[in-house]
C-alpha positions in Angstrom: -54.4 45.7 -64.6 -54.2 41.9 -65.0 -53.2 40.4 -61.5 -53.0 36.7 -62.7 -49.6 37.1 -63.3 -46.7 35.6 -61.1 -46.0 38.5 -59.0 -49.3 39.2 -57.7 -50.0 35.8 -56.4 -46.5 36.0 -54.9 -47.6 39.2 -53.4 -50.7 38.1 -52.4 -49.7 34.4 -50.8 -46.9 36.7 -48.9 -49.1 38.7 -47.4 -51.6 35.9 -45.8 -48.9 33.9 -44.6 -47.2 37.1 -43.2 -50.6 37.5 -41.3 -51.0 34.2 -40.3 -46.8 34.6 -38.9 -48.1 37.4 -37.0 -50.9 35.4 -35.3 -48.9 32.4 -34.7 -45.9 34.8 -33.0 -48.1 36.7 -30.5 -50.1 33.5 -29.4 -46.8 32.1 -29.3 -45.3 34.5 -27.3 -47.8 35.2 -25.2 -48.3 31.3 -24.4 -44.4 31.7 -23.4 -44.9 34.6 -21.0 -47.7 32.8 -19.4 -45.5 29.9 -18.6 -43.1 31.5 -17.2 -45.3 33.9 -15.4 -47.8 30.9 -13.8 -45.1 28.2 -13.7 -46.0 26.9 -10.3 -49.6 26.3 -11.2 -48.4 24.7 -14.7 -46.7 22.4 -12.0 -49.3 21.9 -10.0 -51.8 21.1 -13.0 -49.3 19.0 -14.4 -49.3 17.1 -10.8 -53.2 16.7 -10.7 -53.7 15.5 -13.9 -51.2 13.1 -14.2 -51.4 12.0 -10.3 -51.9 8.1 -11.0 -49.0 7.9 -13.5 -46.5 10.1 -10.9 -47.1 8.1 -7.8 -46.6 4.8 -9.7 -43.9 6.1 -12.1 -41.7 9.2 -10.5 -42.6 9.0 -7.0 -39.7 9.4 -5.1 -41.0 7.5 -1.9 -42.6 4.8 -3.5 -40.6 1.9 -2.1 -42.7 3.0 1.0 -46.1 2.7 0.6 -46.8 2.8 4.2 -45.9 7.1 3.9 -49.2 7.4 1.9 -47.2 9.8 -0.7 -48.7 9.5 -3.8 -46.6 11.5 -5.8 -46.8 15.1 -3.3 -43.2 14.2 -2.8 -42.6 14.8 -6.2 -44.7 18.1 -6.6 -42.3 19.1 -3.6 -39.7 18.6 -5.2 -40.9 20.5 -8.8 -41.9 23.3 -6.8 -38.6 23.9 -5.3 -36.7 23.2 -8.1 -38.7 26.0 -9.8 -38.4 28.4 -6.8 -34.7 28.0 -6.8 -34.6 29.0 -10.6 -36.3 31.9 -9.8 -34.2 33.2 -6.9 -30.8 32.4 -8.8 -31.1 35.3 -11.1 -32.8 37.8 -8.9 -33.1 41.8 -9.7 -30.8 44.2 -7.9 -32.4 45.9 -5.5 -31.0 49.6 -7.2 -32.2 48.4 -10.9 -35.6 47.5 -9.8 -36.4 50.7 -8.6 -34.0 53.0 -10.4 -35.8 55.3 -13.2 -33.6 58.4 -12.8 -34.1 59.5 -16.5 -32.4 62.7 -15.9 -30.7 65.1 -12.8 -32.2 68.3 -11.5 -30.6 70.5 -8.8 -32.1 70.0 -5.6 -33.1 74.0 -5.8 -33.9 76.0 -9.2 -33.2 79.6 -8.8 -34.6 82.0 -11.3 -34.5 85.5 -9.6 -31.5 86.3 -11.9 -32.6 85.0 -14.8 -32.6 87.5 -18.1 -35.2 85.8 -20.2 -37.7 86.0 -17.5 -39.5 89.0 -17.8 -42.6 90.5 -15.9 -45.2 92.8 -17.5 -47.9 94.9 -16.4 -51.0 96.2 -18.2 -52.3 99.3 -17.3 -55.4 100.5 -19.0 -54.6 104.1 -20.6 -58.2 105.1 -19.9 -60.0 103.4 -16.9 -63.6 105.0 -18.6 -63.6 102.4 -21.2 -64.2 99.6 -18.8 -67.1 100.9 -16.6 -68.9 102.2 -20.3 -70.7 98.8 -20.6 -74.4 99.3 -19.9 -75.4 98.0 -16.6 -79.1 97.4 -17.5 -77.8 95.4 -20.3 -75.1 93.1 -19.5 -76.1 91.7 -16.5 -76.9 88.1 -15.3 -79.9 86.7 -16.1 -82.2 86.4 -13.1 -84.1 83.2 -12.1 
């Protein structure tokens, strides 16, 4: 088979970039869980590395000097704005907890049940079970 034709390098280009798509979308959505997840620290890291440039730039007290602010006013107000985000869509209580998948009776009865049935075994001749050889099947000793 001759595989320098069209197809196969279509074929074959696919399927690396269709692997590198797959790599790309779960760093990708992983990075996006982790956001959202850690958000307050993303804030806070945000906050310490850019401290200088926020107490001169976004500082919300900066007309006062005297306060001694440098920019914590302004991770104040991040942090709340994120915690109000977070409490504005907040889970029921009932679908947090909530797995009924399916009902059972609070008592199963099967004492009239037709399909349930009990057998006994009887031996027809109690002899064969004590013909064994006691000198020969026995534990061994230590």
């Amino acid at each position: 088979m001759n595989c320098f034709d069209l197809s196969c390098y279509i074929f074959a280009a696919l399927d690396y970039y269709t692997s590198k798509l797959k790599v790309f979308t779960t760093i990708l959505l992983f990075t996006i869980i982790f956001l959202q997840t850690f958000s307050s620290f993303v804030i806070r890291a945000d906050y310490f590395f850019n401290k200088s440039y926020i107490a001169r730039v976004l500082c919300i007290n900066k007309e006062k000097p005297q306060a001694h602010c440098n920019g914590k006013c302004y991770l104040t107000k991040q942090l709340n704005q994120q915690e109000k985000q977070d409490q504005q869509a907040p889970v029921p209580k009932w679908e947090k907890f909530d797995m009924q998948l399916f009902f059972l009776p609070k008592s199963l009865d099967f004492s009239n049940d037709p399909f349930l049935v009990t057998a006994e075994y009887h031996t027809e001749n109690d002899m064969l079970t004590s013909s064994f050889h006691r000198s020969i099947f026995h534990p061994p000793s230590a």
